[in-house]
C-alpha positions as a Markdown table, in Angstrom:
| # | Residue | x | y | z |
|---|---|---|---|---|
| 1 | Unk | 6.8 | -59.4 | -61.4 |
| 2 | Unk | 10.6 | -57.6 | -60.6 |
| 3 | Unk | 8.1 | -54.7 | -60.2 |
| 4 | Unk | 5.7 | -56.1 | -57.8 |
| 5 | Unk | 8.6 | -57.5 | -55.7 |
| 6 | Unk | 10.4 | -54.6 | -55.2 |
| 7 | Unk | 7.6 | -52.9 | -54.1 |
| 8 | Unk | 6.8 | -55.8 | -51.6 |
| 9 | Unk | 10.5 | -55.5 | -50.7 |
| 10 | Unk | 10.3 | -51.4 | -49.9 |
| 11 | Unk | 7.0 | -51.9 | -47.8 |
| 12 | Unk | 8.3 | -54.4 | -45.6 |
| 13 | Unk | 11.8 | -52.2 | -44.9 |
| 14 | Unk | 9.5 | -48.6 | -44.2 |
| 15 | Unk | 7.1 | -51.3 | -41.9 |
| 16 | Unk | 10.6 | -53.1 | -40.0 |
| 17 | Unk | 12.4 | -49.1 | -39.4 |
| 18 | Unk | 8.8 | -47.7 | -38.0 |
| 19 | Unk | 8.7 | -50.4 | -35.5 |
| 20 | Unk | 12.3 | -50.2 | -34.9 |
| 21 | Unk | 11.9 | -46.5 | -34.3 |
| 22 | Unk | 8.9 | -47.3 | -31.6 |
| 23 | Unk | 10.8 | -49.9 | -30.1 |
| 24 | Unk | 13.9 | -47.6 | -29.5 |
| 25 | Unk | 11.3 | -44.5 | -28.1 |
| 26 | Unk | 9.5 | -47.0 | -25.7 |
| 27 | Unk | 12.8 | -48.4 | -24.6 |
| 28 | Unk | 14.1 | -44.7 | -24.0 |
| 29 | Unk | 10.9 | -43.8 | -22.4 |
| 30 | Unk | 10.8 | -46.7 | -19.8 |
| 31 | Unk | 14.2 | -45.7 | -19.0 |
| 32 | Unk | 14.1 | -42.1 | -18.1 |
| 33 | Unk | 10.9 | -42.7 | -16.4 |
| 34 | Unk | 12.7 | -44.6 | -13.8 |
| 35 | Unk | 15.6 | -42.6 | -13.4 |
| 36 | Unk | 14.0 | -39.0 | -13.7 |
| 37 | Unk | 11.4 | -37.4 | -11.0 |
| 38 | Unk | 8.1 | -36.8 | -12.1 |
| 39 | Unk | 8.1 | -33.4 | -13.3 |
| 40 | Unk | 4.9 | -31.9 | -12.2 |
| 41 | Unk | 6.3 | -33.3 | -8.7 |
| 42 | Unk | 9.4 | -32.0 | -9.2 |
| 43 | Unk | 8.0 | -28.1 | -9.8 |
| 44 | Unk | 5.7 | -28.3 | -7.3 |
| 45 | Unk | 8.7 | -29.4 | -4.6 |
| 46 | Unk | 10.3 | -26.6 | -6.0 |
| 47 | Unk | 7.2 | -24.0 | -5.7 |
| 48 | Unk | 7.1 | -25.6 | -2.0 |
| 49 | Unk | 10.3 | -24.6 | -1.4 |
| 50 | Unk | 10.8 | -21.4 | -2.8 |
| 51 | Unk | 7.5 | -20.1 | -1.0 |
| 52 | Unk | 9.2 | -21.7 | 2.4 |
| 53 | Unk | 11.7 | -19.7 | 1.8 |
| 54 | Unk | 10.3 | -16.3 | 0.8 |
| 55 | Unk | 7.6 | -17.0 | 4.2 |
| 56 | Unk | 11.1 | -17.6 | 6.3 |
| 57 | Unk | 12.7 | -14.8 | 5.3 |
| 58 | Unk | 9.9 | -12.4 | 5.0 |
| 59 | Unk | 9.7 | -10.5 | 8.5 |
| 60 | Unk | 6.4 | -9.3 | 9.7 |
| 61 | Unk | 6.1 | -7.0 | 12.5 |
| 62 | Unk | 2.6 | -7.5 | 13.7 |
| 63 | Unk | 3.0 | -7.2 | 17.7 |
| 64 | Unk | 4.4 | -3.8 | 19.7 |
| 65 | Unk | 7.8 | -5.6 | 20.3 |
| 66 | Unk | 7.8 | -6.5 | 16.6 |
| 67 | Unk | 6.8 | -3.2 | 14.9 |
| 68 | Unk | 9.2 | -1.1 | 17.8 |
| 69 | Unk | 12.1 | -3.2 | 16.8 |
| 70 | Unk | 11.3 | -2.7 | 13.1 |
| 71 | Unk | 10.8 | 1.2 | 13.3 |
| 72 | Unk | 14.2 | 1.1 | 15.1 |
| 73 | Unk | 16.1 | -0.5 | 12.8 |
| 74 | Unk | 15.1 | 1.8 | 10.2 |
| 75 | Unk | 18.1 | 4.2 | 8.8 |
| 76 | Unk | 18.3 | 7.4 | 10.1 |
| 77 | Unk | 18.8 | 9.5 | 7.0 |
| 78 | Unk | 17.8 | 13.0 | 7.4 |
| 79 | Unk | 19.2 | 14.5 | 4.1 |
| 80 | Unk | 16.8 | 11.4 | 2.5 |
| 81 | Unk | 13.9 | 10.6 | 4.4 |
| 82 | Unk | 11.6 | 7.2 | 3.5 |
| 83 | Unk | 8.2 | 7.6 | 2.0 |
| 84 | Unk | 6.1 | 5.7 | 4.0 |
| 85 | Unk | 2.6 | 4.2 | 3.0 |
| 86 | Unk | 0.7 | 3.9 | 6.4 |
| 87 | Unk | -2.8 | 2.8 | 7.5 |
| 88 | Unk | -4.7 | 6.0 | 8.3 |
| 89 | Unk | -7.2 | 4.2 | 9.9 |
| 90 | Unk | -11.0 | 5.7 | 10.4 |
| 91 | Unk | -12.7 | 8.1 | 13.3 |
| 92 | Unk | -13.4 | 4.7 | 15.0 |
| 93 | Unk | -9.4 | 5.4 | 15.9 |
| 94 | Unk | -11.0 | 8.1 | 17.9 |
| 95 | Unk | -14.1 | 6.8 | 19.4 |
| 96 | Unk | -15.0 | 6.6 | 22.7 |
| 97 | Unk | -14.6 | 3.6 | 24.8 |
| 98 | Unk | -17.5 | 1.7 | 24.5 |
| 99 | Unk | -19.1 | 4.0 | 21.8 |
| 100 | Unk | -19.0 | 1.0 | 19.2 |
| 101 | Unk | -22.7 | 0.0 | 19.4 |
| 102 | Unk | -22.8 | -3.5 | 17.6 |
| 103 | Unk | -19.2 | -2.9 | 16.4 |
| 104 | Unk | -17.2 | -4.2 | 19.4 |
| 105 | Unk | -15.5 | -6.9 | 17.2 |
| 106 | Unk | -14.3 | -3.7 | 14.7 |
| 107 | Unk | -13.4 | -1.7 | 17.7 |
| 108 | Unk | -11.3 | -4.3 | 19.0 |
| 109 | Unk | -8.9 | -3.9 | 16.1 |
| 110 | Unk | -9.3 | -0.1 | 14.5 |
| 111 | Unk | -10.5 | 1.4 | 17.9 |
| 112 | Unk | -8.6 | 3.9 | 20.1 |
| 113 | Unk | -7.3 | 0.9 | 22.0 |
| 114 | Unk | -6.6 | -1.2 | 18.9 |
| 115 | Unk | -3.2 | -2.4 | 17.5 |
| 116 | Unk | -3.5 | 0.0 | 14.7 |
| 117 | Unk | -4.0 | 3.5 | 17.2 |
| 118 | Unk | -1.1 | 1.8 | 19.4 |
| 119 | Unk | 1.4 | 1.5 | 16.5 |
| 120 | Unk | 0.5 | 5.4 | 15.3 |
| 121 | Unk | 1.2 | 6.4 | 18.6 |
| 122 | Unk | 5.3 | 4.8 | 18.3 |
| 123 | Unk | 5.1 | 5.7 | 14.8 |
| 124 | Unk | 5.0 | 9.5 | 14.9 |
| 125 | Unk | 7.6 | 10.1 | 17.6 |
| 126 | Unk | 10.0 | 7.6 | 15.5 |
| 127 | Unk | 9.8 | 9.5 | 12.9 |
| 128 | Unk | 10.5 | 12.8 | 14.3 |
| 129 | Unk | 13.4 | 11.4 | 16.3 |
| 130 | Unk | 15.0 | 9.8 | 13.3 |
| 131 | Unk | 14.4 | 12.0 | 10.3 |
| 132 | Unk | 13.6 | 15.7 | 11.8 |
| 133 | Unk | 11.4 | 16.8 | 9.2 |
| 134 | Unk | 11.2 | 20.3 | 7.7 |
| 135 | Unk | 8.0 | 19.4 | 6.6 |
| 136 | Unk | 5.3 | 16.8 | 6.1 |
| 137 | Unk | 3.6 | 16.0 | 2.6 |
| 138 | Unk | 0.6 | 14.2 | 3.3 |
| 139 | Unk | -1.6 | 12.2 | 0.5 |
| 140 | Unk | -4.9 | 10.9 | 2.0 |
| 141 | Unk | -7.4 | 8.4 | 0.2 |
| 142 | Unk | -9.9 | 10.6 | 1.0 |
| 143 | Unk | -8.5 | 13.7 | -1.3 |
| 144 | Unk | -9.1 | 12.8 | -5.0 |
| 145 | Unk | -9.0 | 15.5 | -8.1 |
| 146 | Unk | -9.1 | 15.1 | -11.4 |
| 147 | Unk | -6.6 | 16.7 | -14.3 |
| 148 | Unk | -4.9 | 18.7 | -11.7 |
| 149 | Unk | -2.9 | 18.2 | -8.0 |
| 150 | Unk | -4.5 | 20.4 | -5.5 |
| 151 | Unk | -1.8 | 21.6 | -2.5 |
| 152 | Unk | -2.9 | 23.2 | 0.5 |
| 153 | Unk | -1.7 | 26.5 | 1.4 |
| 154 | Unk | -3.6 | 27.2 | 4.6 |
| 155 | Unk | -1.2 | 29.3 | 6.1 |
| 156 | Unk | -0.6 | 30.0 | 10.0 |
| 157 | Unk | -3.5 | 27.1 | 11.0 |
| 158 | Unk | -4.8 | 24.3 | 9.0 |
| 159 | Unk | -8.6 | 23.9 | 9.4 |
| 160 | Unk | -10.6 | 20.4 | 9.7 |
| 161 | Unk | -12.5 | 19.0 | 7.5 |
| 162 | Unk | -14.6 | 16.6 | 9.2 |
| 163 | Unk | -15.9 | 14.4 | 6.2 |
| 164 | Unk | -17.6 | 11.7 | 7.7 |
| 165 | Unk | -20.9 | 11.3 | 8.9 |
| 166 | Unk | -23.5 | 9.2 | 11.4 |
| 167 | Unk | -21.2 | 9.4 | 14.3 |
| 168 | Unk | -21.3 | 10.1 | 17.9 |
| 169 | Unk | -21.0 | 14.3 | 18.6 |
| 170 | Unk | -17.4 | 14.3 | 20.1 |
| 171 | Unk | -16.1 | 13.0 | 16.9 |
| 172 | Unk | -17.1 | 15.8 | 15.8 |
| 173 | Unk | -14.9 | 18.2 | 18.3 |
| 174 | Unk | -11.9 | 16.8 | 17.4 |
| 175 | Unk | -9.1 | 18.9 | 18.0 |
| 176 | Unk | -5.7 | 19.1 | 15.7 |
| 177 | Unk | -4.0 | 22.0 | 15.8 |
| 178 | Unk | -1.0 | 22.7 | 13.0 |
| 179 | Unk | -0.2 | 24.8 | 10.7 |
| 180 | Unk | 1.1 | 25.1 | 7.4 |
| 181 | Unk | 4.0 | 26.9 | 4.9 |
| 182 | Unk | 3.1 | 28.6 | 2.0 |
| 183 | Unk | 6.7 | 28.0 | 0.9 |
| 184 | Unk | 6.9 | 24.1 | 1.0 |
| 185 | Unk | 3.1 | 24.6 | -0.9 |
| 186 | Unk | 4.6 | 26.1 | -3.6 |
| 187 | Unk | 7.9 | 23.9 | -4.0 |
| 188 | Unk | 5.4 | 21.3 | -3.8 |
| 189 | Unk | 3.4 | 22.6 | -6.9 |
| 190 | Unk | 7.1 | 23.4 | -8.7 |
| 191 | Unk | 8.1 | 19.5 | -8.5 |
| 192 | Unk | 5.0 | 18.3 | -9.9 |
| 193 | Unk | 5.3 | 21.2 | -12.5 |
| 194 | Unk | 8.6 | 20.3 | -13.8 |
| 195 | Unk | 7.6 | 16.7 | -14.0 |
| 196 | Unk | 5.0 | 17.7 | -16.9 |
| 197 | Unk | 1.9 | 17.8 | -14.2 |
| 198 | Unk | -0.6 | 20.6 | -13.5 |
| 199 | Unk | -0.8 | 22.0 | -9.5 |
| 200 | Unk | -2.1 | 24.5 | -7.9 |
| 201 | Unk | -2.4 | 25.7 | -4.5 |
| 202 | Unk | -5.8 | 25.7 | -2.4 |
| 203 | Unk | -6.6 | 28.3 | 0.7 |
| 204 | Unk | -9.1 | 28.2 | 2.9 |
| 205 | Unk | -11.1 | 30.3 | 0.8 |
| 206 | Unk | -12.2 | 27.5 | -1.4 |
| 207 | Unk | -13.9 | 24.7 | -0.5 |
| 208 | Unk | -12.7 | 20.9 | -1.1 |
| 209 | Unk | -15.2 | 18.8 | 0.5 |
| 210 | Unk | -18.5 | 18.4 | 2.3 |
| 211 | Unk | -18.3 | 17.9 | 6.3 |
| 212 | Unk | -20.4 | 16.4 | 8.4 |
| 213 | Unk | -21.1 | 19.1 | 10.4 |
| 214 | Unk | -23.2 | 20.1 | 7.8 |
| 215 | Unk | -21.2 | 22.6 | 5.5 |
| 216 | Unk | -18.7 | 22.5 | 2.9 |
| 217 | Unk | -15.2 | 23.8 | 3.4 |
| 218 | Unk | -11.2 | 23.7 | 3.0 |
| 219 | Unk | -9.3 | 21.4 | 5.4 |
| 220 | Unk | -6.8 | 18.5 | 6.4 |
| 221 | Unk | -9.3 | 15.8 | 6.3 |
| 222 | Unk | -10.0 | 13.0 | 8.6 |
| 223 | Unk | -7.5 | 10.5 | 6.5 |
| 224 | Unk | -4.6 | 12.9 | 7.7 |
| 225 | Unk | -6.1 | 14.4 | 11.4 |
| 226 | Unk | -7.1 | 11.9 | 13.0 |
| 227 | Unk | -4.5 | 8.8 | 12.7 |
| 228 | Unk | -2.1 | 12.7 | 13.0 |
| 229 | Unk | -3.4 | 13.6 | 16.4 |
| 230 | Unk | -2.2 | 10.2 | 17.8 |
| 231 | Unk | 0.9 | 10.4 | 16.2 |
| 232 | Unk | 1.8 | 13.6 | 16.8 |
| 233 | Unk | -0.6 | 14.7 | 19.2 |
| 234 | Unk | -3.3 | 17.3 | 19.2 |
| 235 | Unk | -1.1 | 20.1 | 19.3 |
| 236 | Unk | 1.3 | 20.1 | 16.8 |
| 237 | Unk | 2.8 | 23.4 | 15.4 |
| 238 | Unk | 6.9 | 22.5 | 15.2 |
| 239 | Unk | 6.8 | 21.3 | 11.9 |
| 240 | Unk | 4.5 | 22.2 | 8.7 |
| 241 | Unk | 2.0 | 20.1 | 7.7 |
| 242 | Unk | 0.7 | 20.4 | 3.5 |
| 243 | Unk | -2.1 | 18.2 | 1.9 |
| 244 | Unk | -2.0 | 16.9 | -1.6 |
| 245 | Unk | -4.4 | 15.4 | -3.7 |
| 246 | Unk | -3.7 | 12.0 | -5.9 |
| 247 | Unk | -5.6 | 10.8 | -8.9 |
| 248 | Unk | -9.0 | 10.5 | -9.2 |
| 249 | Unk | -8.5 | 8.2 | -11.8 |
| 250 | Unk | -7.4 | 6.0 | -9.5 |
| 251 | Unk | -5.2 | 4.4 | -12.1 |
| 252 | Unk | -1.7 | 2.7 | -10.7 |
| 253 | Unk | 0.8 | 3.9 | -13.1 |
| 254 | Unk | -1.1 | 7.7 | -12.9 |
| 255 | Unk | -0.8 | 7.5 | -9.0 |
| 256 | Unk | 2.6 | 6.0 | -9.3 |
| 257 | Unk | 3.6 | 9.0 | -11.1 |
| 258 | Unk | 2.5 | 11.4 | -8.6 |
| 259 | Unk | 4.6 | 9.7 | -6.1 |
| 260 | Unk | 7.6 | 10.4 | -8.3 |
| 261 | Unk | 7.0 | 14.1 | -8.8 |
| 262 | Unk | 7.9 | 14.8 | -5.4 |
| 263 | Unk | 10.5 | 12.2 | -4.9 |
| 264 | Unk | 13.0 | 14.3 | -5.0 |
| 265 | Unk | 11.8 | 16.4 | -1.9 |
| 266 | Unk | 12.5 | 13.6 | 0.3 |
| 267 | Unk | 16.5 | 14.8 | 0.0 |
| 268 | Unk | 15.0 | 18.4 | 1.1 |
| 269 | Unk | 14.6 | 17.8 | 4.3 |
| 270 | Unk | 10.6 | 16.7 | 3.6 |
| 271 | Unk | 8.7 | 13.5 | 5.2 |
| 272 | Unk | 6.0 | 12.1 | 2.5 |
| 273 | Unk | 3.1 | 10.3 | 4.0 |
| 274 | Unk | 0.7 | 8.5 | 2.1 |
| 275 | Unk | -2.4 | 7.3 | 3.8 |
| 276 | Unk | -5.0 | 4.5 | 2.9 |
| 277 | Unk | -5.6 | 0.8 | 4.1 |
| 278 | Unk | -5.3 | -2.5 | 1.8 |
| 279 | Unk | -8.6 | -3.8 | 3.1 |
| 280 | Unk | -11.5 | -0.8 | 2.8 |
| 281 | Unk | -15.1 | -2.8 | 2.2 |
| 282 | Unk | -18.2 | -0.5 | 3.7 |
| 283 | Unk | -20.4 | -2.9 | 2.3 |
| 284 | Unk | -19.1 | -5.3 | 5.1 |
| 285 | Unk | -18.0 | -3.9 | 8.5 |
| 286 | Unk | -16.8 | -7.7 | 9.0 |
| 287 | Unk | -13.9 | -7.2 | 6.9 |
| 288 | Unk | -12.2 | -4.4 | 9.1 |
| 289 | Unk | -11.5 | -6.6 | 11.8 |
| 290 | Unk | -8.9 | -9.5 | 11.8 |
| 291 | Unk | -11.1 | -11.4 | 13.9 |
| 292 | Unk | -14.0 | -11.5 | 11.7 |
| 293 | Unk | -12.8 | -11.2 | 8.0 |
| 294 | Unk | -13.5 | -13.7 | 5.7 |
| 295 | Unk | -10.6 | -15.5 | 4.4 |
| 296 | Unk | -10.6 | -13.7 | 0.9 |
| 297 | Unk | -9.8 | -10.7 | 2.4 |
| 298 | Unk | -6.6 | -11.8 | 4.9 |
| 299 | Unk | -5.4 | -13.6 | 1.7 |
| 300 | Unk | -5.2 | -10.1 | -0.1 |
| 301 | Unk | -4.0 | -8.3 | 2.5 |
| 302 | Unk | -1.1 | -10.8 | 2.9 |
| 303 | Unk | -0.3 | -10.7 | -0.6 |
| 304 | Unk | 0.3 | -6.9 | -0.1 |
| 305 | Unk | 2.6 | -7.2 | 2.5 |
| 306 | Unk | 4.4 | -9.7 | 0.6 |
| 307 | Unk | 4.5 | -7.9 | -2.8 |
| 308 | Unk | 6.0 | -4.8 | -0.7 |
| 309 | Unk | 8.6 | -7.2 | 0.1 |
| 310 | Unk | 9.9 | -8.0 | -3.0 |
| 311 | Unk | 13.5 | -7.0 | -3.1 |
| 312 | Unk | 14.1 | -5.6 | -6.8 |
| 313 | Unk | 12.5 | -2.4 | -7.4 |
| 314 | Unk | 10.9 | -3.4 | -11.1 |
| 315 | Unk | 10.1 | -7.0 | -9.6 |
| 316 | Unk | 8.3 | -5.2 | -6.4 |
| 317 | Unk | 6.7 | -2.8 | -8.7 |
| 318 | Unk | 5.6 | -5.4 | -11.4 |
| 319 | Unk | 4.3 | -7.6 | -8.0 |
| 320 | Unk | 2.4 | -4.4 | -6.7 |
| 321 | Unk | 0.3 | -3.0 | -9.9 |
| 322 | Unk | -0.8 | -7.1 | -10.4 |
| 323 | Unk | -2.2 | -6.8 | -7.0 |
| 324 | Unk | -5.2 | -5.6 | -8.6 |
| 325 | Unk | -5.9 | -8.8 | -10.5 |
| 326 | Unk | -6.2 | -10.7 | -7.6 |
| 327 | Unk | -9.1 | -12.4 | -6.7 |
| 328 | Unk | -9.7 | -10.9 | -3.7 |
| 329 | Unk | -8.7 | -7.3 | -4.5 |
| 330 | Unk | -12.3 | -6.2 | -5.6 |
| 331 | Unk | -14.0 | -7.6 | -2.4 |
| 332 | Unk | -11.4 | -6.1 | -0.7 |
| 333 | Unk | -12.2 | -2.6 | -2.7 |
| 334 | Unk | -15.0 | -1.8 | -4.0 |
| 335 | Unk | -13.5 | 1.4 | -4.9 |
| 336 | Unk | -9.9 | 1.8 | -4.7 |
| 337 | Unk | -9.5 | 5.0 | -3.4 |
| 338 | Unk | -8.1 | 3.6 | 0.0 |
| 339 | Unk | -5.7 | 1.3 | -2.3 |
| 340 | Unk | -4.1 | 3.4 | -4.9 |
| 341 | Unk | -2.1 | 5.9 | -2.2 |
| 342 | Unk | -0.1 | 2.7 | -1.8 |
| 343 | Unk | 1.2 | 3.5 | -5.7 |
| 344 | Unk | 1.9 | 7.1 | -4.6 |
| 345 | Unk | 4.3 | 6.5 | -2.1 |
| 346 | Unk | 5.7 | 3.8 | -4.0 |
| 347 | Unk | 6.5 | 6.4 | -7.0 |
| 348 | Unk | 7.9 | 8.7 | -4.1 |
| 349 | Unk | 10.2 | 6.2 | -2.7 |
| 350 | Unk | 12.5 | 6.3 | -6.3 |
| 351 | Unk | 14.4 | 3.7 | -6.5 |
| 352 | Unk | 15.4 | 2.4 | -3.4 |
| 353 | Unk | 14.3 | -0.5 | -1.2 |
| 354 | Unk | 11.1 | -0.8 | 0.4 |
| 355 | Unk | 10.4 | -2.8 | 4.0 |
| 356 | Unk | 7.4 | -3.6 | 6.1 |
| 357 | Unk | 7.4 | -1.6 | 9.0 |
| 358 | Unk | 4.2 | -3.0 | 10.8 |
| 359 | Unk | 2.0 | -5.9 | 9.4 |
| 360 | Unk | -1.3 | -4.9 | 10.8 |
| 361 | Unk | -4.0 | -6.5 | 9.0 |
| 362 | Unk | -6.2 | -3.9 | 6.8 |
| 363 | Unk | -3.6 | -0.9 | 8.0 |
| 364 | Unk | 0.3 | -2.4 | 7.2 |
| 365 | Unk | 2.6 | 0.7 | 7.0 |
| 366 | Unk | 5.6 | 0.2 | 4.9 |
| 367 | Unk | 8.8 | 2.4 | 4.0 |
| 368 | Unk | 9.4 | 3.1 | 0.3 |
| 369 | Unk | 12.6 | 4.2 | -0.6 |
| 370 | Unk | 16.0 | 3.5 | 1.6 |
C-alpha cells in the first residue's frame, strides 16, 4: 500500500509541474505578444524600407539632361580610364527615317532618332574629351570564339563586316572608316597571355564571320561600327580602334575573366568598350521597345541597373552573376550572347566602383572601374 501511494504521490507532482510549466509559457506568450510587433510585419516594414531607400538613392539617368549630367560628372582619369559596358544597339540605329515597315513602335526607341542613337552621339565625344585614349579595345556580343581570344590586327584600315541580314540596301553602304595598331594588337594578346589565356592576332586575311552581303570575311562587326559611327562619326582615324573576341561559352565567371586580362591596360592609356544590351529577344520584336515590352522584361532590365549599382565590389559582383537566375533573364535572352559582355567589362573594371551612366531600357551603359 506505502508502495501504491508513493506512486500516486509522484504522478500527481510530474502532473501539477507540467501544468505549471504551461501555465508560465502561456502567461509569457500572452505577454510578449502584446508588447512585441508581429514579426513577419516587422521584416517586411523593414524590406519596405530598405528598398525605399536603395530606389531613393539609386540615380538613374534616363533623359538627355540626366545622362549629360551623369557623363559629366564622371572622373577624368587619363592614366586610368573606366571600362564601360554600353548598349551597342542594332542597324535599326541606322535606318532610314521611315524605313521601319511594321516596326514604328521599335524604331521609336532603337532608331536613328531614338534615346539610345541620341545618348551614343554625347557618349563618344565625352569620352574623348575626358579620357584621350591611345586606343580603343572593343568586345562586341556579336564576336564569340571558343578556346582561344581572337585580336584584330587589321592594320592601316579596319574593314566591315556587315553581319546581319533582311535589310534595306543602304544598310548595307555603311561607311566607318578607322584604322588599327598592330602594336596595341599585340600587347593585347601579351595581357591575356600572361593571365594563363590563349590569343592570337587575326588580319584581314582570314575570315571571322559571314556578311550579308553575301560573302565571308575579316572585319569590325556591326556590334562595334555602327553604334561607333554615331559616336565617333564615320571618319574616325585619330585613335586605333582593335576587336576582341569573348567566350563562346558564354559562361559569367569565364567572361569575367576576360575582362580581367586586360584590366590593367586601362592605366596604359587604353579605353575598353564592351558592347551588348540586357534585353536581346528576336523571337519578340515587342520586347526592344519600352513602349511595348511586357512587364517581365522591364523588371529584368531594372534589376540590372540596380545590381550595377551595388556599391561593394564582391556584393555587386555576387548581385550580377545571380542575374541569370532571375525569372525573367531567359525571356529576356534566349541566348546570352548580348548579356555576357556585361561580365567582361565588369572583370576589366578591377576593383573599383561601378555607376550607371544612362538608364535606357534594353541598352543602359555603365562605368566599371573608378
Amino acid at each position: 500500500m506505502k508502495g501504491v501511494g508513493r506512486m500516486v504521490c509522484s504522478t500527481f507532482l510530474k502532473h501539477f509541474f507540467l501544468a505549471f510549466t504551461l501555465s508560465l509559457a502561456i502567461i509569457a506568450f500572452t505577454f510578449f505578444r502584446s508588447h512585441i510587433p508581429d514579426v513577419r510585419s516587422y521584416l517586411q516594414s523593414t524590406s519596405r524600407n530598405m528598398s525605399a531607400s536603395t530606389s531613393s538613392s539609386l540615380k538613374l539617368p534616363k533623359t538627355q539632361v540626366e545622362w549629360r549630367q551623369a557623363l559629366d560628372d564622371l572622373p577624368s582619369t587619363p592614366d586610368n580610364i573606366p571600362a564601360f559596358f554600353f548598349g551597342h544597339g542594332s542597324p535599326m540605329l541606322a535606318m532610314p527615317e521611315g524605313g521601319g515597315g511594321g516596326f514604328a513602335s521599335v524604331l521609336k526607341h532603337a532608331g536613328s532618332k531614338g534615346p539610345l542613337a541620341n545618348f551614343l552621339r554625347d557618349f563618344g565625344p565625352a569620352l574623348l574629351e575626358k579620357y584621350k585614349p591611345k586606343g580603343i579595345v572593343v568586345f562586341s556580343a556579336h564576336w564569340e570564339t571558343y578556346g582561344e581570344r581572337l585580336v584584330t590586327d587589321y592594320g592601316e584600315e579596319n574593314p566591315l563586316l556587315m553581319d546581319y541580314y533582311g535589310f534595306q540596301p543602304e544598310l548595307y553602304q555603311l561607311q566607318f572608316k578607322s584604322r588599327g595598331d598592330s602594336r596595341i594588337s599585340q600587347r593585347i594578346v601579351k595581357a591575356f597571355q600572361e593571365a594563363g589565356q590563349l590569343a592570337r592576332t587575326t588580319t584581314k586575311l582570314e575570315a571571322r564571320g559571314e556578311d550579308g552581303r553575301g560573302f565571308s570575311g575579316p572585319g569590325l562587326d556591326h556590334g562595334v561600327f555602327v553604334p561607333f559611327r554615331l559616336m565617333f562619326g564615320e571618319q574616325f582615324l585619330d585613335i586605333p580602334i582593335v576587336q576582341v573576341s569573348f567566350d563562346g561559352s558564354l559562361d559569367p565567371a569565364k567572361n569575367w575573366a576576360v575582362g580581367q586580362a586586360v584590366e590593367a591596360l586601362r592605366r596604359e592609356g587604353l579605353l575598353i568598350l564592351s558592347g551588348g544590351l540586357t534585353v536581346h529577344n528576336l523571337r519578340d520584336f515587342s520586347c526592344f521597345s519600352e513602349d511595348s515590352a511586357r512587364p517581365t522584361y522591364k523588371a529584368f532590365d531594372e534589376a540590372v541597373v540596380k545590381a550595377a549599382a551595388v556599391e561593394d565590389h564582391d556584393a555587386r559582383k555576387k548581385a550580377l552573376v545571380a542575374l541569370t537566375s532571375h525569372e525573367g533573364f531567359r525571356l529576356a535572352h534566349p541566348r546570352e550572347d548580348h548579356f555576357v559582355p556585361l561580365y567582361v567589362a565588369g572583370g576589366a573594371g578591377g576593383e573599383g566602383a561601378a555607376r550607371v551612366v544612362a538608364a535606357i531600357y534594353g541598352s543602359p551603359t555603365i562605368a566599371f572601374g573608378l
